[in-house]
Biopython code that builds the backbone (N, CA, C, O; Angstrom):
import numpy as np
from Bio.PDB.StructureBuilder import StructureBuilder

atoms = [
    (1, "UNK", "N", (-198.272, -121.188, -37.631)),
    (1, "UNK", "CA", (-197.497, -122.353, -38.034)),
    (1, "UNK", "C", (-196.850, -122.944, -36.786)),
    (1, "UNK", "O", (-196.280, -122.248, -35.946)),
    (2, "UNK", "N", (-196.966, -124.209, -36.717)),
    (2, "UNK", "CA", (-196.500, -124.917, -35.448)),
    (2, "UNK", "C", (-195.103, -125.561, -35.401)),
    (2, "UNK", "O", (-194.626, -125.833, -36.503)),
    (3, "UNK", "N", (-194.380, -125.847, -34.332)),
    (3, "UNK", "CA", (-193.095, -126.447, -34.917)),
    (3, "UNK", "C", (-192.758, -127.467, -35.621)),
    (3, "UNK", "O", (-191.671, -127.506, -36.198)),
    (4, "UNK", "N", (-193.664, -128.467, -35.678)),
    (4, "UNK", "CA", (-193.532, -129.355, -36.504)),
    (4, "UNK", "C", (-193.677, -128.854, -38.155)),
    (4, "UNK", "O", (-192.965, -129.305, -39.053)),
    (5, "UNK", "N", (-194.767, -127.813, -38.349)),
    (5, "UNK", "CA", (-194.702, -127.643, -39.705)),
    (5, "UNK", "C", (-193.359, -126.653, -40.606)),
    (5, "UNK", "O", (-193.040, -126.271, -41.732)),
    (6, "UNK", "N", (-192.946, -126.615, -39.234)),
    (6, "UNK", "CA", (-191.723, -125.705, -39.374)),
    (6, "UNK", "C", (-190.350, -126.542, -40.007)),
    (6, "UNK", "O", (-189.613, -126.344, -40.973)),
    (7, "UNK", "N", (-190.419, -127.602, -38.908)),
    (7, "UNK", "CA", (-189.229, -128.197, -39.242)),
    (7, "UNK", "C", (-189.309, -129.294, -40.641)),
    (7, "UNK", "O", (-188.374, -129.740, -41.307)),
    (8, "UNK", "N", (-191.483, -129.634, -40.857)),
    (8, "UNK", "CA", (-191.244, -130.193, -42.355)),
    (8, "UNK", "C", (-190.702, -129.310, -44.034)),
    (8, "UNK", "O", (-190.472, -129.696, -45.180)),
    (9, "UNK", "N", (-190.693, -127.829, -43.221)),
    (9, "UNK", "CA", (-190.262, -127.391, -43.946)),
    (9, "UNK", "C", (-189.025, -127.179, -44.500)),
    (9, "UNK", "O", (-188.565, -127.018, -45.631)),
    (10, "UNK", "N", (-188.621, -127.227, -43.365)),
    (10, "UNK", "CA", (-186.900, -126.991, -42.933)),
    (10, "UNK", "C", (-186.270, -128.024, -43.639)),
    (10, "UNK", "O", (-185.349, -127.638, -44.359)),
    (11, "UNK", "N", (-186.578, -129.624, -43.640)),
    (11, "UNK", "CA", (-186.540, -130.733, -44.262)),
    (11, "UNK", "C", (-186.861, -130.577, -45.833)),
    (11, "UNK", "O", (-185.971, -130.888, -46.624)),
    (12, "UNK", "N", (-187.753, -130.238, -46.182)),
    (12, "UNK", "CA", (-188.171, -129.866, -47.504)),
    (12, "UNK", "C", (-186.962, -129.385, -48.221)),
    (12, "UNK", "O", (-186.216, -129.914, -49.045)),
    (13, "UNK", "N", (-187.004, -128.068, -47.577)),
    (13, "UNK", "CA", (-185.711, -127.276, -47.939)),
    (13, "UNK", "C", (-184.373, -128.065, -47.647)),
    (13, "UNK", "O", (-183.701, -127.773, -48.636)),
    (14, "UNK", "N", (-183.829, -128.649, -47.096)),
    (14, "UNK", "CA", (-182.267, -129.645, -47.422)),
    (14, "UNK", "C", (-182.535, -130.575, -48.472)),
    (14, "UNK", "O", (-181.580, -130.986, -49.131)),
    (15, "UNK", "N", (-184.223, -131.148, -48.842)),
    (15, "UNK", "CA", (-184.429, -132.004, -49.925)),
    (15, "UNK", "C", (-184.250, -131.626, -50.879)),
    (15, "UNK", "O", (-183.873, -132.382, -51.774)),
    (16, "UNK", "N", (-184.422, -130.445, -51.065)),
    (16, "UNK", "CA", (-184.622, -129.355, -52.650)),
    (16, "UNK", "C", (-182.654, -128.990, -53.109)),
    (16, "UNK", "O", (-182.136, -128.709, -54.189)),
    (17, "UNK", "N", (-181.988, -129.192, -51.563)),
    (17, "UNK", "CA", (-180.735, -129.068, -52.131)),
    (17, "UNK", "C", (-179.947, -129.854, -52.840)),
    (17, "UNK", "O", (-178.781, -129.584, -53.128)),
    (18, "UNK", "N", (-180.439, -130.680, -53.097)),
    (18, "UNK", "CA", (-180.051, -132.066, -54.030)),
    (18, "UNK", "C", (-179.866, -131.687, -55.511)),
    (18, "UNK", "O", (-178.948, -131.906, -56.301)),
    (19, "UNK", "N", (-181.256, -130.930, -55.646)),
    (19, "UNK", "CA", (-180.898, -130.304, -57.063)),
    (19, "UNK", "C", (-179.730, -129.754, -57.340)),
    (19, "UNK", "O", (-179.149, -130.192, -58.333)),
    (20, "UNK", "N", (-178.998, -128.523, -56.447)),
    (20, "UNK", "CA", (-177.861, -128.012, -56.404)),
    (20, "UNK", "C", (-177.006, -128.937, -56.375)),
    (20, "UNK", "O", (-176.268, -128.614, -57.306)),
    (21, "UNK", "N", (-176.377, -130.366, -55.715)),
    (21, "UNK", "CA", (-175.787, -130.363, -55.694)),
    (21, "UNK", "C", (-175.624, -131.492, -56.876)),
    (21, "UNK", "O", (-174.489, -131.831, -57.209)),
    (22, "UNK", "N", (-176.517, -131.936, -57.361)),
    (22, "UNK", "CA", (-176.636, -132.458, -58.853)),
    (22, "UNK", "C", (-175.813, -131.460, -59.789)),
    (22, "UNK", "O", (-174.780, -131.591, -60.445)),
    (23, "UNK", "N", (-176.516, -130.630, -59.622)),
    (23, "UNK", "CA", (-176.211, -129.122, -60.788)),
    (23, "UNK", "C", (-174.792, -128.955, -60.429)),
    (23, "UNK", "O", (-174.043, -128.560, -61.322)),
    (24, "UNK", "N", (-174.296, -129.200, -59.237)),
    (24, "UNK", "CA", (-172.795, -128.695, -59.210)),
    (24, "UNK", "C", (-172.154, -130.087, -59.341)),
    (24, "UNK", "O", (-171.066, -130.176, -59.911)),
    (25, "UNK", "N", (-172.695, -131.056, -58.901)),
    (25, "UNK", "CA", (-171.678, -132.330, -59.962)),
    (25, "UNK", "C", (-171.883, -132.553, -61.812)),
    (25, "UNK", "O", (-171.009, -132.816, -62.638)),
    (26, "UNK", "N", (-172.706, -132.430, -61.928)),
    (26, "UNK", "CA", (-172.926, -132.551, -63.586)),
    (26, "UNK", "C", (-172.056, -131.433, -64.203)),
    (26, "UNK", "O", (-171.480, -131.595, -65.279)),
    (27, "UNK", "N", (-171.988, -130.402, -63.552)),
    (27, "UNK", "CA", (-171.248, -129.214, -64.266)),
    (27, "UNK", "C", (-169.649, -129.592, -64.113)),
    (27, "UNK", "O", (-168.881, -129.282, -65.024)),
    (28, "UNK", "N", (-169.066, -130.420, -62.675)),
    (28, "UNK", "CA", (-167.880, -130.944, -63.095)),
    (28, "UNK", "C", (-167.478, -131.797, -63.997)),
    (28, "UNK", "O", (-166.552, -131.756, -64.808)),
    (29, "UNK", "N", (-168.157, -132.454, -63.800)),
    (29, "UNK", "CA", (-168.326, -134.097, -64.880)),
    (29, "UNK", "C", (-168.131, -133.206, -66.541)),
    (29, "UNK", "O", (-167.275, -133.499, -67.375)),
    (30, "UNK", "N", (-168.797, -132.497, -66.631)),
    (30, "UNK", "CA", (-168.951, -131.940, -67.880)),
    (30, "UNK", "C", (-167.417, -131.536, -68.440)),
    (30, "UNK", "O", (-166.788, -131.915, -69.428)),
    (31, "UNK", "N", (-167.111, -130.616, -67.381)),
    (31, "UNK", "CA", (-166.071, -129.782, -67.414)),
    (31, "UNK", "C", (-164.893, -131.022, -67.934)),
    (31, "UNK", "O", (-164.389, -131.181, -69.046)),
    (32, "UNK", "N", (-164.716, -131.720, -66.784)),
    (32, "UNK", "CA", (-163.598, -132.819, -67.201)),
    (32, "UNK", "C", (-163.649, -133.789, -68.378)),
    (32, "UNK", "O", (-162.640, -134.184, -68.962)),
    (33, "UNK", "N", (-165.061, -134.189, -68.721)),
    (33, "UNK", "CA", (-165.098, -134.419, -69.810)),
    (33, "UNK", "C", (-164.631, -133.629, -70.960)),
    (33, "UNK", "O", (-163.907, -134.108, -71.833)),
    (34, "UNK", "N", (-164.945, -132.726, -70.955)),
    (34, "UNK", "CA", (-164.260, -131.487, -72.260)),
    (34, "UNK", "C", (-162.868, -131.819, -72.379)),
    (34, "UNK", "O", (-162.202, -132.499, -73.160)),
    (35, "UNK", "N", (-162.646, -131.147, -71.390)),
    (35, "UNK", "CA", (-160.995, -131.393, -71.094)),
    (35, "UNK", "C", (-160.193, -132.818, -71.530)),
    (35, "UNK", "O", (-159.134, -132.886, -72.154)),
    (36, "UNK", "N", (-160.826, -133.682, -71.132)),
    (36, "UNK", "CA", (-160.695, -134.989, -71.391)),
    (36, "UNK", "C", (-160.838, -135.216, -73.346)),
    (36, "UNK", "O", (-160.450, -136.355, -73.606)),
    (37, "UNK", "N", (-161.141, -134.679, -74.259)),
    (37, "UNK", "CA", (-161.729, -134.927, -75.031)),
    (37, "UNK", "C", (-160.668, -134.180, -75.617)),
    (37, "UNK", "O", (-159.923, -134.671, -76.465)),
    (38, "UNK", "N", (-160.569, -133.003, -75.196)),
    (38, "UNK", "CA", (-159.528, -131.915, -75.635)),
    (38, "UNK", "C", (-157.826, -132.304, -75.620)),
    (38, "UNK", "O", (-156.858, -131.707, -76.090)),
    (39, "UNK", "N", (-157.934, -133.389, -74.974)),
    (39, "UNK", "CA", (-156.447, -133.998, -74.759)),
    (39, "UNK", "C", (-156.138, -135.604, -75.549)),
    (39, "UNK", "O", (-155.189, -136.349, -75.794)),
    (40, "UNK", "N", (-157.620, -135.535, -75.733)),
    (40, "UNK", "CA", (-157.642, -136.958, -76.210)),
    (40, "UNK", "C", (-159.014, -137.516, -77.386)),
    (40, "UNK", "O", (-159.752, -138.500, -77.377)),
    (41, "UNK", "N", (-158.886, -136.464, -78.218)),
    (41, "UNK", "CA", (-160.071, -136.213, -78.976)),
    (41, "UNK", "C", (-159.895, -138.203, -79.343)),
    (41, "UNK", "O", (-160.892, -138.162, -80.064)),
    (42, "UNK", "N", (-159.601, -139.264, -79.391)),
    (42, "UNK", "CA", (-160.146, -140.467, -80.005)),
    (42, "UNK", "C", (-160.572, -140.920, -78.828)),
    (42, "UNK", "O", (-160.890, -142.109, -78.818)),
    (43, "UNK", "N", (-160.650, -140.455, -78.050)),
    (43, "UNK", "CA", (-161.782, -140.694, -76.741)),
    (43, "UNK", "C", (-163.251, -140.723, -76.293)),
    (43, "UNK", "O", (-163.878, -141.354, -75.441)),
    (44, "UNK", "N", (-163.646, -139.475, -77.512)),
    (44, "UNK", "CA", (-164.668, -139.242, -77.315)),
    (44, "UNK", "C", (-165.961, -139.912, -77.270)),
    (44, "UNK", "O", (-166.944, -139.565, -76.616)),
    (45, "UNK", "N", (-165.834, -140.966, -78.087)),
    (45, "UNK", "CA", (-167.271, -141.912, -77.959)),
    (45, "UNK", "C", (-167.442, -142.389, -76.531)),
    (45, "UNK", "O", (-168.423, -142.097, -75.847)),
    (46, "UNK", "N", (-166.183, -143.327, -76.019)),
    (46, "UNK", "CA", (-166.033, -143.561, -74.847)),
    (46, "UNK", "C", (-166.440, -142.902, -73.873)),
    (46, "UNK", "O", (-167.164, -143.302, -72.961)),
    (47, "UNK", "N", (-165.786, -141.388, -74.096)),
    (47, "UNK", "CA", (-166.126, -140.367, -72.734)),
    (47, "UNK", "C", (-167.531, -140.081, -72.988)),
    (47, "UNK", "O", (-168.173, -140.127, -71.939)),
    (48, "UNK", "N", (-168.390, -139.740, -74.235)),
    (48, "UNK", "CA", (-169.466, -139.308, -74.120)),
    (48, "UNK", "C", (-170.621, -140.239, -73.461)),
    (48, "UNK", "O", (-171.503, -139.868, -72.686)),
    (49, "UNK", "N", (-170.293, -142.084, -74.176)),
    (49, "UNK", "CA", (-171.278, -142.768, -73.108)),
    (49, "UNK", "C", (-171.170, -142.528, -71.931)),
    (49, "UNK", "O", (-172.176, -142.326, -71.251)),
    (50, "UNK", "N", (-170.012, -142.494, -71.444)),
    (50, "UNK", "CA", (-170.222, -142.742, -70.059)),
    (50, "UNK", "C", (-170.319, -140.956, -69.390)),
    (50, "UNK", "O", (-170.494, -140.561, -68.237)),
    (51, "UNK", "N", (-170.200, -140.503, -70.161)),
    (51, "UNK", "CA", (-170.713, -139.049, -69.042)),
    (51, "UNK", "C", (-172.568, -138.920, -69.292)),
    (51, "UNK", "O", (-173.220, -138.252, -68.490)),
    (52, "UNK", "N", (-173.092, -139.461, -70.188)),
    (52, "UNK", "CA", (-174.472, -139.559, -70.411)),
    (52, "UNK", "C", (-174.911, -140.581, -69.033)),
    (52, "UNK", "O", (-175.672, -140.321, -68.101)),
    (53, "UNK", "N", (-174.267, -141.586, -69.261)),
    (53, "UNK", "CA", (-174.826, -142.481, -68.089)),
    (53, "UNK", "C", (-174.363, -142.040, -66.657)),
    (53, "UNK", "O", (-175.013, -142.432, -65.688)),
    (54, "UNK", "N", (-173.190, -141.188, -66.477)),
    (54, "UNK", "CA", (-173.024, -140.980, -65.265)),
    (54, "UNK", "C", (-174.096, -139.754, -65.004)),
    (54, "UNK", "O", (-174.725, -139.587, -63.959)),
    (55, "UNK", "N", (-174.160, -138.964, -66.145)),
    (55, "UNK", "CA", (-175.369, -137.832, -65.983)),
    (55, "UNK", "C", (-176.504, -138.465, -65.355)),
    (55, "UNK", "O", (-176.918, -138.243, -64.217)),
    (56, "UNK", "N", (-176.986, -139.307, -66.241)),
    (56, "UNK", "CA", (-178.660, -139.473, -66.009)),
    (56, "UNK", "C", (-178.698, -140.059, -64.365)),
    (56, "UNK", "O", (-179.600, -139.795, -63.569)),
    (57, "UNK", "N", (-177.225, -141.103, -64.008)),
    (57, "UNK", "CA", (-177.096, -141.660, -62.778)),
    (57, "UNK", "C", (-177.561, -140.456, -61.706)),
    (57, "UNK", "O", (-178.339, -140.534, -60.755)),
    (58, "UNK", "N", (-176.882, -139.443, -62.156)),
    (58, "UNK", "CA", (-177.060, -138.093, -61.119)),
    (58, "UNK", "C", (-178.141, -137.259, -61.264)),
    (58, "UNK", "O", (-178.284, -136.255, -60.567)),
    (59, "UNK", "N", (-178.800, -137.550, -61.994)),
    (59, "UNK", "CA", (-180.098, -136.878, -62.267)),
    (59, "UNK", "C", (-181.250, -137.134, -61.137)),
    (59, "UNK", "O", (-181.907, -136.336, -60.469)),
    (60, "UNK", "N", (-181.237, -138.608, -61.189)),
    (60, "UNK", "CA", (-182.053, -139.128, -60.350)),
    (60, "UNK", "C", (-182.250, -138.670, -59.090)),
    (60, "UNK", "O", (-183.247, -138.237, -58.512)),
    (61, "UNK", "N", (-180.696, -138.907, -58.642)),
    (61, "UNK", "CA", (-180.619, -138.540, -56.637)),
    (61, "UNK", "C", (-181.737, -136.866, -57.186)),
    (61, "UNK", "O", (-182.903, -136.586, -56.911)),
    (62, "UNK", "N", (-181.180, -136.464, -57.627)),
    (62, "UNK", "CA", (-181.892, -135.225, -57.697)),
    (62, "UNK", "C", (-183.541, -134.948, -57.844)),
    (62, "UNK", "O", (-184.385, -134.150, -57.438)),
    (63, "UNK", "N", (-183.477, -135.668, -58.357)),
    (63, "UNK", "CA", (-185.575, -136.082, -59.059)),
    (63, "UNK", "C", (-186.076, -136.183, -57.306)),
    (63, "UNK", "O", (-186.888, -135.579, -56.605)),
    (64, "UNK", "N", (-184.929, -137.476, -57.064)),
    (64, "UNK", "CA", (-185.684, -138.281, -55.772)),
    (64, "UNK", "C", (-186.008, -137.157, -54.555)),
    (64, "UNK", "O", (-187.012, -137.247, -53.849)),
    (65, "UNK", "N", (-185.161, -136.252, -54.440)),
    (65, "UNK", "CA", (-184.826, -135.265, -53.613)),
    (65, "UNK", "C", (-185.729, -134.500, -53.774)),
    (65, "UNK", "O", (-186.386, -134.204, -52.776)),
    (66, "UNK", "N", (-186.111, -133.863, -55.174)),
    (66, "UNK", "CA", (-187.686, -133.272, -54.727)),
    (66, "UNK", "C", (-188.502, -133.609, -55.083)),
    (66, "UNK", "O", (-189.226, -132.685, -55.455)),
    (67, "UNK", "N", (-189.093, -134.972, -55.291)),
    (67, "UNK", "CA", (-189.802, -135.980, -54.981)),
    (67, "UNK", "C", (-189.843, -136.025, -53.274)),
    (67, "UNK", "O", (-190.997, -136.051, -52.846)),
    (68, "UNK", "N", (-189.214, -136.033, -52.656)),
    (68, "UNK", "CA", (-189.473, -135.931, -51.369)),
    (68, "UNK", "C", (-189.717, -134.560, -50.722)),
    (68, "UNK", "O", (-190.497, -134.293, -49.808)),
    (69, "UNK", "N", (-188.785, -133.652, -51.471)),
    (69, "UNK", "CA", (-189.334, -132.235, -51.033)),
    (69, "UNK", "C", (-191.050, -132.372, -51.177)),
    (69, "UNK", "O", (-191.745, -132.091, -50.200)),
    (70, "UNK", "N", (-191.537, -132.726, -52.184)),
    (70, "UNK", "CA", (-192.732, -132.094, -52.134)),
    (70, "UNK", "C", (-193.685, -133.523, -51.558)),
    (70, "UNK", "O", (-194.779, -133.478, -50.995)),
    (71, "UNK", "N", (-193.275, -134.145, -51.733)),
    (71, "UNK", "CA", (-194.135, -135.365, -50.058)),
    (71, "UNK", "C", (-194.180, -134.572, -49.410)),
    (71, "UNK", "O", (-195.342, -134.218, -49.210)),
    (72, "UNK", "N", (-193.166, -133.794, -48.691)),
    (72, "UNK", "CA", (-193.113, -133.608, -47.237)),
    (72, "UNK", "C", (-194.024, -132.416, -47.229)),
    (72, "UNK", "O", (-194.945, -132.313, -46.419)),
    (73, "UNK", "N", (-193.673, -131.260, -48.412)),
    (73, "UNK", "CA", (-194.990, -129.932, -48.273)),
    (73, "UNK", "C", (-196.349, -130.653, -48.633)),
    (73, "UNK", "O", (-197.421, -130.526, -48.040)),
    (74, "UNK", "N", (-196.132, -131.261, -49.486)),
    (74, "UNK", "CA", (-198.283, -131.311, -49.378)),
    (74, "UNK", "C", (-198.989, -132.574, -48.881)),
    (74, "UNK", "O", (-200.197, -132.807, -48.856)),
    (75, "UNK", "N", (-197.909, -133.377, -48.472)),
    (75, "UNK", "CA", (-198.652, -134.568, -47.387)),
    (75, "UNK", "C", (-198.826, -134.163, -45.789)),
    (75, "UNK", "O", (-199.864, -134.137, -45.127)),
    (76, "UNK", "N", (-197.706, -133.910, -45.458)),
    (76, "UNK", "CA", (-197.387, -133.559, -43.937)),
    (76, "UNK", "C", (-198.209, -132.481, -44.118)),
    (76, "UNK", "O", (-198.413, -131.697, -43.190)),
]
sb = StructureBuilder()
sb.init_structure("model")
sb.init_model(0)
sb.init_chain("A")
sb.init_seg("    ")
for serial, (resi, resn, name, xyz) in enumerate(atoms, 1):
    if name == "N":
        sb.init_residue(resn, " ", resi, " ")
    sb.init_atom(name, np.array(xyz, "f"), 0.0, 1.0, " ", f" {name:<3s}", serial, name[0])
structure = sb.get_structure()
């Protein structure tokens, strides 16, 4: 393996961390939503659209991220 295929890997791998850090914002969002709901149960329609749409918002960066992870392993 040569250095270049080294470092598309290396790249790969910071792309794939997107997922994580999706996974660790959605799990706050979640959290405060609860909480939020729990303090203010006639809230809830409100809070639930918009934590769906802020979800799916954050989903994406994540998709895109290994969407590029895997450009980079099986093109390069």
């Amino acid at each position: 393996m040569d250095i270049g295929r080294g470092m598309v890997a290396i790249a790969a791998a910071l792309a794939v961390l997107t997922a994580y850090s999706t996974a660790s914002a959605q799990s706050q969002a979640v959290t405060k939503a609860i909480e939020t709901v729990g303090k203010n149960p006639e809230s809830e329609s409100k809070v639930r659209n918009l934590l769906i749409l802020g979800c799916g918002l954050m989903e994406t960066g994540g998709i895109y991220g290994l969407l590029v992870a895997f450009l980079l392993l099986f093109v390069f």
